[in-house]
GUDREN-667846 format. One record per residue (C-alpha): z, x, y; residue in three letters. Coordinates in steps of 0.1 Angstrom, whole numbers, plus 5000, padded with zeros to 4 digits. Layout:
// GUDREN-667846
+------+------+-------+---------+
|   up | east | north | residuo |
+------+------+-------+---------+
|    Z |    X |     Y |     ALA |
...
+------+------+-------+---------+
// end
This chain:
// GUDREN-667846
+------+------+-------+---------+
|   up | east | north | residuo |
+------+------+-------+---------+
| 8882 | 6113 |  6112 |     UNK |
| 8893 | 6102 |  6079 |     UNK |
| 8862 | 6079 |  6064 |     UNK |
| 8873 | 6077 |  6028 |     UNK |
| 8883 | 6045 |  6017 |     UNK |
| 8900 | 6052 |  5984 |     UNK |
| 8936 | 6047 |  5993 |     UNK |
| 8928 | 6008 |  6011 |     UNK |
| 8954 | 5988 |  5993 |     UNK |
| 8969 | 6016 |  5976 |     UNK |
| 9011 | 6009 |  5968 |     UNK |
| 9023 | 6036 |  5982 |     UNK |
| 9061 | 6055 |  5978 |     UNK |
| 9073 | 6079 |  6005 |     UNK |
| 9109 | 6094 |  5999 |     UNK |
| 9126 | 6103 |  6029 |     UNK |
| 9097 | 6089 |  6051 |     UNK |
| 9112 | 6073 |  6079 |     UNK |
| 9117 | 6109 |  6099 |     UNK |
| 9102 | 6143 |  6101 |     UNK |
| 9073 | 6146 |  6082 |     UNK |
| 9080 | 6121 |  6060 |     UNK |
| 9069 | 6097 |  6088 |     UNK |
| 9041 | 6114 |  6096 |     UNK |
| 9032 | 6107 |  6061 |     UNK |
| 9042 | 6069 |  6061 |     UNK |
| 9016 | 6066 |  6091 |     UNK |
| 8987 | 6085 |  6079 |     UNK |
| 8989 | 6066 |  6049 |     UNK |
| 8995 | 6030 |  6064 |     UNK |
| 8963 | 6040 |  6092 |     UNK |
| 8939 | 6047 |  6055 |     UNK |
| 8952 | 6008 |  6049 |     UNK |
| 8974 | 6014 |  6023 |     UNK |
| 9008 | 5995 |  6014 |     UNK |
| 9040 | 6017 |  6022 |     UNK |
| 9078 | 6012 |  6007 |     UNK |
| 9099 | 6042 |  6025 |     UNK |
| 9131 | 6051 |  6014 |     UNK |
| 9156 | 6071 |  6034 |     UNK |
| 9192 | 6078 |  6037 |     UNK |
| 9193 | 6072 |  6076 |     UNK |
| 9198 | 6042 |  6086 |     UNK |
| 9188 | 6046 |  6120 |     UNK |
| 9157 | 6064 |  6108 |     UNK |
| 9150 | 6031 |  6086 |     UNK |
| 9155 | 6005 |  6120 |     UNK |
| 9133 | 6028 |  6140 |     UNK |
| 9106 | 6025 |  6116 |     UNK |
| 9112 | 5986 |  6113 |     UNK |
| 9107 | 5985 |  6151 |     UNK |
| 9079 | 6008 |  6148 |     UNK |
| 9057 | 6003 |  6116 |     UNK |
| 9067 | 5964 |  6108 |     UNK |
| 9042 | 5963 |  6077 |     UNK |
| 9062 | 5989 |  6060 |     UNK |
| 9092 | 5981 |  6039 |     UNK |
| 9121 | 6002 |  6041 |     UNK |
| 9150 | 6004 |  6018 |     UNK |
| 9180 | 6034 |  6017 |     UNK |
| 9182 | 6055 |  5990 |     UNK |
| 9200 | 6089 |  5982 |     UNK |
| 9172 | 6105 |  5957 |     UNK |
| 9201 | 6127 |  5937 |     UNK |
| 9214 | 6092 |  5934 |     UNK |
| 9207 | 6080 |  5897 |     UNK |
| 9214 | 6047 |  5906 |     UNK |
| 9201 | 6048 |  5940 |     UNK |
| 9166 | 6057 |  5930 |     UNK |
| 9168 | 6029 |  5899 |     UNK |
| 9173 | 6006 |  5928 |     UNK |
| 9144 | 6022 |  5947 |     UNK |
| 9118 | 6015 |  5920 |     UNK |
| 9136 | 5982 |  5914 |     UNK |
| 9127 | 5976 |  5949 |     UNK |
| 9093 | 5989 |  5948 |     UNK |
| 9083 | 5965 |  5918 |     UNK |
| 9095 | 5935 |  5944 |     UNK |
| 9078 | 5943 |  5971 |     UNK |
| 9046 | 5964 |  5961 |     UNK |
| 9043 | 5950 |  5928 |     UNK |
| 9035 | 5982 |  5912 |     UNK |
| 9027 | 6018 |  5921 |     UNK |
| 8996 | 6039 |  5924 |     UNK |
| 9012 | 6067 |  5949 |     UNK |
| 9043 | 6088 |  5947 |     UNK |
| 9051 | 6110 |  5975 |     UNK |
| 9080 | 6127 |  5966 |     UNK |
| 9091 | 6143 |  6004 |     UNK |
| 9128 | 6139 |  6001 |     UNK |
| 9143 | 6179 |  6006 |     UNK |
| 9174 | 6198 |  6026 |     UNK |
| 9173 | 6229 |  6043 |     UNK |
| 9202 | 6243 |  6027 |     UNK |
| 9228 | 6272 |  6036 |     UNK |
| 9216 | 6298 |  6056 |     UNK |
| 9231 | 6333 |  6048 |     UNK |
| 9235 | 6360 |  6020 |     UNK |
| 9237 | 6349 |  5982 |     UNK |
| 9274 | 6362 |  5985 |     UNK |
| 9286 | 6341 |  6013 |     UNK |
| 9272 | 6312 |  6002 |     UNK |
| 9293 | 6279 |  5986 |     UNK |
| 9288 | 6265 |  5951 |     UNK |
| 9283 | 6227 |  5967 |     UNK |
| 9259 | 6240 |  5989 |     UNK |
| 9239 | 6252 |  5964 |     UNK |
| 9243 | 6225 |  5945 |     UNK |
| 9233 | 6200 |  5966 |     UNK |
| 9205 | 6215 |  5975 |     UNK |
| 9190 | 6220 |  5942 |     UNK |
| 9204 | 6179 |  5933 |     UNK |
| 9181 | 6166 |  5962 |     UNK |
| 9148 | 6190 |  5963 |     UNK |
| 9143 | 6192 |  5925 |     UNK |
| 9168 | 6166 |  5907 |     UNK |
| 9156 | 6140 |  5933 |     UNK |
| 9120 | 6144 |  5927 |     UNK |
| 9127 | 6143 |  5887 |     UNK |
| 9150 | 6111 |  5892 |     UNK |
| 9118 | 6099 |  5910 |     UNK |
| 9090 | 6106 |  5889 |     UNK |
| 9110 | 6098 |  5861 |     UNK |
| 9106 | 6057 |  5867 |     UNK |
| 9074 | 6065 |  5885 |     UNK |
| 9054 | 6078 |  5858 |     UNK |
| 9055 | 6043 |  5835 |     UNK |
| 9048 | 6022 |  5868 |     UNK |
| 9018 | 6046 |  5874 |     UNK |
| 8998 | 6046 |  5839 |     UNK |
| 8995 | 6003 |  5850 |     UNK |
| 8978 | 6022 |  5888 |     UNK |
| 8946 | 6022 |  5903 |     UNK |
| 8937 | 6059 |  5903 |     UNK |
| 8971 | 6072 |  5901 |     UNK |
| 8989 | 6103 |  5920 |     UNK |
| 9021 | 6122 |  5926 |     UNK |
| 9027 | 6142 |  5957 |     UNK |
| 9055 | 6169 |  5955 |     UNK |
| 9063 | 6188 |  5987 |     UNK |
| 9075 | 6219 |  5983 |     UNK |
| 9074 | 6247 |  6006 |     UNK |
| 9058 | 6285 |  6014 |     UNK |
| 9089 | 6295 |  6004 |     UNK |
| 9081 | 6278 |  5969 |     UNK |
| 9053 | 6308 |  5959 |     UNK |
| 9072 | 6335 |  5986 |     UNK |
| 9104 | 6349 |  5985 |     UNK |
| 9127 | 6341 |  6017 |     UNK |
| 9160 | 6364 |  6028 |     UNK |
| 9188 | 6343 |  6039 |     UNK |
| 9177 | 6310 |  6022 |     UNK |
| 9179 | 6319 |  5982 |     UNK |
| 9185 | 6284 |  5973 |     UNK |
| 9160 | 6269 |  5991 |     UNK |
| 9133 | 6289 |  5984 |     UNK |
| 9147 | 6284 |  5941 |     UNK |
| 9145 | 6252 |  5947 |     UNK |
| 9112 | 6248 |  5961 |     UNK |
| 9096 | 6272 |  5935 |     UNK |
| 9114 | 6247 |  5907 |     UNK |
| 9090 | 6221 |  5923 |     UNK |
| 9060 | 6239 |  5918 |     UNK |
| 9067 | 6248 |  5880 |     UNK |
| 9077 | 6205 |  5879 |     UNK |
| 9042 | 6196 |  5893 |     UNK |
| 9022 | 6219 |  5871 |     UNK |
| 9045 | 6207 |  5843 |     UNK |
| 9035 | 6172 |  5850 |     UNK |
| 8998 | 6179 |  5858 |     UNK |
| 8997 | 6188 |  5823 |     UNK |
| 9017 | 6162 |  5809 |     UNK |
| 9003 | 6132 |  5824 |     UNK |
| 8964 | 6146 |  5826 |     UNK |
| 8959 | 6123 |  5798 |     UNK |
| 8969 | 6090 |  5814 |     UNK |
| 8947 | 6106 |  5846 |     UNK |
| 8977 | 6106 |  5863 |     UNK |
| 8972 | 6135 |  5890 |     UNK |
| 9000 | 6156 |  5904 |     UNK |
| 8997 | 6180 |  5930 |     UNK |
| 9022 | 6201 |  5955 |     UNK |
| 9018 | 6203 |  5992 |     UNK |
| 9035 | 6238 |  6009 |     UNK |
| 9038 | 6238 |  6041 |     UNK |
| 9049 | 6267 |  6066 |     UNK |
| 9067 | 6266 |  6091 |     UNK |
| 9063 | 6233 |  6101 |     UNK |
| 9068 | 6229 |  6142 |     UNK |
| 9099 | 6207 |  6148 |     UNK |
| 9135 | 6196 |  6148 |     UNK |
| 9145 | 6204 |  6115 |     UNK |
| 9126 | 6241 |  6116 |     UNK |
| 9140 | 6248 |  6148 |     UNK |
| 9180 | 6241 |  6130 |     UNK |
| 9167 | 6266 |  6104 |     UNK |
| 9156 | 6294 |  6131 |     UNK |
| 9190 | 6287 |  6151 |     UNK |
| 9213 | 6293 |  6121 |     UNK |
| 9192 | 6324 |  6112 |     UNK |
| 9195 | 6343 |  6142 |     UNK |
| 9232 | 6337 |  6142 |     UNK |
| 9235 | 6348 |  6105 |     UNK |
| 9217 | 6375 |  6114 |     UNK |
| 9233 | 6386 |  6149 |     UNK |
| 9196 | 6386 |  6165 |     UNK |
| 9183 | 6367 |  6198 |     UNK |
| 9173 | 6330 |  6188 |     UNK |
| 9138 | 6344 |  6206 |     UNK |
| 9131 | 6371 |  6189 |     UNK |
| 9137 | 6347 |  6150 |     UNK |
| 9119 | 6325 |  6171 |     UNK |
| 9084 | 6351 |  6176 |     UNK |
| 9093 | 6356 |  6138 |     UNK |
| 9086 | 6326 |  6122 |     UNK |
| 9052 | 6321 |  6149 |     UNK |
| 9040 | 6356 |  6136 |     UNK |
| 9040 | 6354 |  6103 |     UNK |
| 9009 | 6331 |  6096 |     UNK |
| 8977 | 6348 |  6102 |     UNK |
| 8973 | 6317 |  6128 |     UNK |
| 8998 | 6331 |  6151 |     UNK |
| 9010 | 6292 |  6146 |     UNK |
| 9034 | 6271 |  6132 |     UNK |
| 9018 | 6237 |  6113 |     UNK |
| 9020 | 6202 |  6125 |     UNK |
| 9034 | 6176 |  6103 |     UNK |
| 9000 | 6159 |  6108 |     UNK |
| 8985 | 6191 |  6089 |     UNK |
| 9010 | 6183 |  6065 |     UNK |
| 9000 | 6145 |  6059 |     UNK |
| 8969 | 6150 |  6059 |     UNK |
| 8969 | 6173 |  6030 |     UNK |
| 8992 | 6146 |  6012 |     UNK |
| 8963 | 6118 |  6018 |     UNK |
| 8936 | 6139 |  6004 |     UNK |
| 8955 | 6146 |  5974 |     UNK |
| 8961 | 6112 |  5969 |     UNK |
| 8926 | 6100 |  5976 |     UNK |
| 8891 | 6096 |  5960 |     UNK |
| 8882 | 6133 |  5976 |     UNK |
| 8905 | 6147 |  5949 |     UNK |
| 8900 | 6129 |  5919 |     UNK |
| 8896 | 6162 |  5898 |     UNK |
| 8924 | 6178 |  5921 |     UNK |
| 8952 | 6182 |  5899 |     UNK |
| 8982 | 6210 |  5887 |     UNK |
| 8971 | 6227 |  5926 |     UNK |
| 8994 | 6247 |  5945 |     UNK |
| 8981 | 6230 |  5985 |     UNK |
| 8992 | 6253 |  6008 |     UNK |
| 8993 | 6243 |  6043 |     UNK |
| 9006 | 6275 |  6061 |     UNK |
| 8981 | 6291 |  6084 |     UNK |
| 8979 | 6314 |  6059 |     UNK |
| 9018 | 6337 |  6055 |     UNK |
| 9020 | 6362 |  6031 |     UNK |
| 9058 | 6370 |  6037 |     UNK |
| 9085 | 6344 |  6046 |     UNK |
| 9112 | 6364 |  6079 |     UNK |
+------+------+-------+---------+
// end
């Protein structure tokens, strides 16, 4: 049970939060009483977590969007009144496939929402958190951000760019106590992973099962994650348990050493 009581009141930021595990990160953080603004580009998404979650404000945003996210923070000042928590969970799959067969807009689209997004992002949050209470960025990146992964180059690029941002950062905001960590998660257990298996075992010509007993067996858990495991790690880097937590690779993968 979560008994710290560090992140009550807390004006929180989740990209991409209104689906997946960005959800699961909106409520972890709303049940430890902070105060949520979600952006996401689903619309639907955003009405189901209007219905759902009331108390959190929603607003749609592109993060590769330089003028979407200026209207994020804009928004974020208006209705939060500031910003002690950046979670910056916005990220694509990306192409599946061989580095040869794959398309220059795929690529680059990747890379503009997994790493540009979360610059765009800490970019205007970085001034609105040296005026926070205890201040922290969250960047998710990915096992495949400290493992290399066949068939998804660009992702896996992409997601070790975040990790070399957040230590970056760490270092460059240390001195305004600003913290920033990164959260990797495995496989996590779900729509999105499942899309990712499917498009393997078609790349690769191999039964959907077998890619399936793959991805299961390659964490010394014999399990995929939860997006709970995932938030949770998020709200203990953002919280009074951390506070000398900073610059840290937070792996949440059951413990993989290769990526199938």
């Amino acid at each position: 049970m979560w008994n710290d009581e560090s992140l009550a009141g807390k004006r929180v930021l989740v990209t991409a939060g209104a689906d997946g595990i960005g959800l699961e990160i909106t409520r972890a953080f709303v049940e430890a009483g902070a105060r949520v603004l979600v952006c996401d580009v689903q619309e639907a998404g955003l009405a189901r977590l209007a219905a759902t979650l009331p108390a959190v404000h929603g607003c749609r945003a592109d993060v590769s969007s330089e003028a979407d996210v200026a209207a994020l923070f804009e928004a974020a000042d208006r209705t939060l009144g500031g910003l002690d928590v950046l979670v910056n969970n916005a990220g694509v799959a990306g192409p599946t496939g061989g580095v040869e067969t794959l398309a220059l807009a795929d690529w680059e689209r990747t890379l503009a929402v997994n790493i540009t997004g979360q610059f765009l992002c800490a970019r205007l949050a970085v001034p609105r958190l040296r005026r926070g209470r205890q201040p922290a960025i969250v960047n998710l990146s990915s096992a495949a951000g400290h493992l290399g992964m066949p068939g998804r180059s660009v992702y896996s690029a992409s997601k070790w760019a975040v990790v070399g941002f957040t230590k970056s950062l760490a270092l460059e905001l240390g001195a305004d106590g600003i913290r920033v960590n990164a959260v990797l998660p495995g496989a996590v257990d779900g729509p999105r992973i499942r899309a990712v298996i499917a498009a393997k075992a078609e790349a690769l010509g191999q039964p959907l099962e077998d890619v399936t007993r793959a991805y299961t067996a390659q964490a010394a858990l014999g399990r995929m994650v939860t997006a709970r495991d995932i938030a949770n790690m998020v709200l203990f880097a953002c919280s009074g348990l951390a506070a000398n937590v900073t610059g840290q690779e937070l792996v949440v993968d059951g413990l993989t050493q290769a990526l199938s």
